[in-house]
N, C-alpha and C positions, 0 to 999 in steps of 0.2 A: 806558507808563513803562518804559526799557529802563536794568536793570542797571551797574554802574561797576564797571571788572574789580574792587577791593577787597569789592565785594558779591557776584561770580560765585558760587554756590554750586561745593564741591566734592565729585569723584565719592567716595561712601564709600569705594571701591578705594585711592583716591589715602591715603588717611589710614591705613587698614589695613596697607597697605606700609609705612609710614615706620614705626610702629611696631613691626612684627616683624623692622625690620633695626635696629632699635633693640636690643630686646628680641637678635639673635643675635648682636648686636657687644659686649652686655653678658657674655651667658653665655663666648664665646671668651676675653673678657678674663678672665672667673672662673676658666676651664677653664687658661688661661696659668700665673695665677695659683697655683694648686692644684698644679701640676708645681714650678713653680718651689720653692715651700714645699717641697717634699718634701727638698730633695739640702741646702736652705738649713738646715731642722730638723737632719738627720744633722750637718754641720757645726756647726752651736751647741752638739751632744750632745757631739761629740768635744773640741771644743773645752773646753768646761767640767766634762764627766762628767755632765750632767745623767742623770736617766733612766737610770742605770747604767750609763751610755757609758763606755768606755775609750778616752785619750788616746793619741795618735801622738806618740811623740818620738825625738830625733834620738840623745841619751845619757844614759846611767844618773849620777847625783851619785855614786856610792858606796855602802859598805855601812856602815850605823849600826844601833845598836839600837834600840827590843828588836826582835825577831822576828814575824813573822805567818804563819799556814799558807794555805797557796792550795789551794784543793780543786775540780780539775778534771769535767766534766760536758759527753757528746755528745752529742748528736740531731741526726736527721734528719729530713727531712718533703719527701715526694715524689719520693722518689729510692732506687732499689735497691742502696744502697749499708750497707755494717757501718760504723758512726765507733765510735772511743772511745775516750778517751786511754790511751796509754802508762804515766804514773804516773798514780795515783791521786789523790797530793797533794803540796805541795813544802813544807817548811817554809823559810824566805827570812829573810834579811836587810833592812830598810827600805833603800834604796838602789841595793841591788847588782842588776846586769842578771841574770838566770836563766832557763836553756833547758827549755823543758817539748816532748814532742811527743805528736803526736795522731796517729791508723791508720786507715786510710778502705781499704774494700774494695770496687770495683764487682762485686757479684755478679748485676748483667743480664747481656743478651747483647750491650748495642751500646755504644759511647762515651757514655758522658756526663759534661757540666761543668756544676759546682755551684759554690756561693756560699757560705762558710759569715758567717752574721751571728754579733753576740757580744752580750755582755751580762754584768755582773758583780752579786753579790749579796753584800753590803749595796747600795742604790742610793747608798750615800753616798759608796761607797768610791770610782767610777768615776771623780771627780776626783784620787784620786790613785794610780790602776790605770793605767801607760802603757805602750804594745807600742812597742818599739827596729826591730822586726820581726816578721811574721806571714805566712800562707798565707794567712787573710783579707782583704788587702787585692788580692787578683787573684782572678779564678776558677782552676781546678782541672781537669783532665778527666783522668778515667780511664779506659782499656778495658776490656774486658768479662776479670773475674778481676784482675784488676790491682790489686795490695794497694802504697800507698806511706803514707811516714812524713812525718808535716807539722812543721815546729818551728815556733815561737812563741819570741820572747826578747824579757822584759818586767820591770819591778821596778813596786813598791811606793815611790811617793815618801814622804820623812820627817814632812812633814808630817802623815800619820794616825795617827801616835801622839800629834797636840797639839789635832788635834780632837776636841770633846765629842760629835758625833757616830759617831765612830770610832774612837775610845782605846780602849776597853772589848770593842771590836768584834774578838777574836782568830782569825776565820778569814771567808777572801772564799773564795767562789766563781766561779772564771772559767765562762763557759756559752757551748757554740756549739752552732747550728744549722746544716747546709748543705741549701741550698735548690737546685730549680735555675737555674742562672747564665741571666739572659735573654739573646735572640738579640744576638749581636755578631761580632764579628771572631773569628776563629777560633781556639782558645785550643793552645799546645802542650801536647801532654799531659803530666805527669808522667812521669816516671822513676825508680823506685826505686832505680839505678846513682847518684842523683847523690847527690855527698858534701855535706851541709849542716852550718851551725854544729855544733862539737862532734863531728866526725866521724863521726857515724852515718848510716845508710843513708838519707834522708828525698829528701823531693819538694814543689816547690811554691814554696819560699822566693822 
């Protein structure tokens, strides 16, 4: 009695193939996937303030009342560098644009470019914490000894004095961390010669 190719028996090999190129076309898509989420999340954070994100925007509405105090906060992590702001705290206007700066000292012996990430405390405020401008949105690199001033120029939208979450809420904290910046394209480094908003000595903008 001879076999009909529909009945040919097949090699176990043949089966075990097909599914471990299953199985690695699955996992690549995962792995696709997973990167992709990452730049997508940051985006919806900025976007919204979710997660104590701080919004990008193009200009300040004005200055309205009442008041709120901003109380600034540095760290580092990984990197041989002194941060720490300049002022301490600002007390602001809802509205109005306002220049804070931050002091970064590389005291290694070689170049390095850092990233600094942010983050604002209340997490509720982050919807209506928005940066005009920052150092944070580029990398950074300093030389070895090389002290430079970063500005930041950001308000406080009017909206958080009508939220129930936020009304009550009289003082944010802005928080950065600089990390180091991953491998890229080569970053120019800072200059403390250069004149930034406000005419003071900064770098970075």
């Amino acid at each position: 009695m001879s076999l009909t190719p529909a009945e040919t028996p097949r090699a176990p090999g043949a089966s075990n193939g097909r599914v471990a190129l299953i199985c690695a076309a699955v996992f690549a898509v995962m792995v696709a996937m997973a990167f992709a989420a990452v730049p997508f999340y940051r985006a919806f954070c900025q976007a919204t303030g979710f997660n104590g994100a701080v919004k990008r925007a193009s200009f300040a509405p004005g200055a309205v009342d009442p008041t709120v105090t901003v109380r600034f906060d540095a760290n580092v992590n990984g990197l041989d560098w002194t941060f720490k702001p300049v002022q301490a705290s600002q007390t602001i206007h809802l509205g109005a644009a306002t220049l804070a700066f931050f002091r970064a000292t590389n005291t290694g012996t070689k170049p390095v470019t850092g990233r600094a990430l942010f983050n604002v405390v209340p997490e509720a405020a982050g919807q209506y914490f928005n940066k005009l401008e920052c150092f944070c949105f580029r990398n950074q690199t300093l030389a070895p000894g090389q002290t430079a001033e970063f500005p930041v120029v950001y308000y406080v939208a009017p909206g958080y004095a009508k939220d129930r979450d936020t009304r009550y809420q009289h003082e944010i904290t802005l928080s950065y961390t600089f990390f180091p910046a991953a491998v890229g394209p080569k970053v120019a480094p800072a200059s403390p010669q250069t004149e930034a908003l406000g005419g003071k000595p900064a770098a970075g903008l």
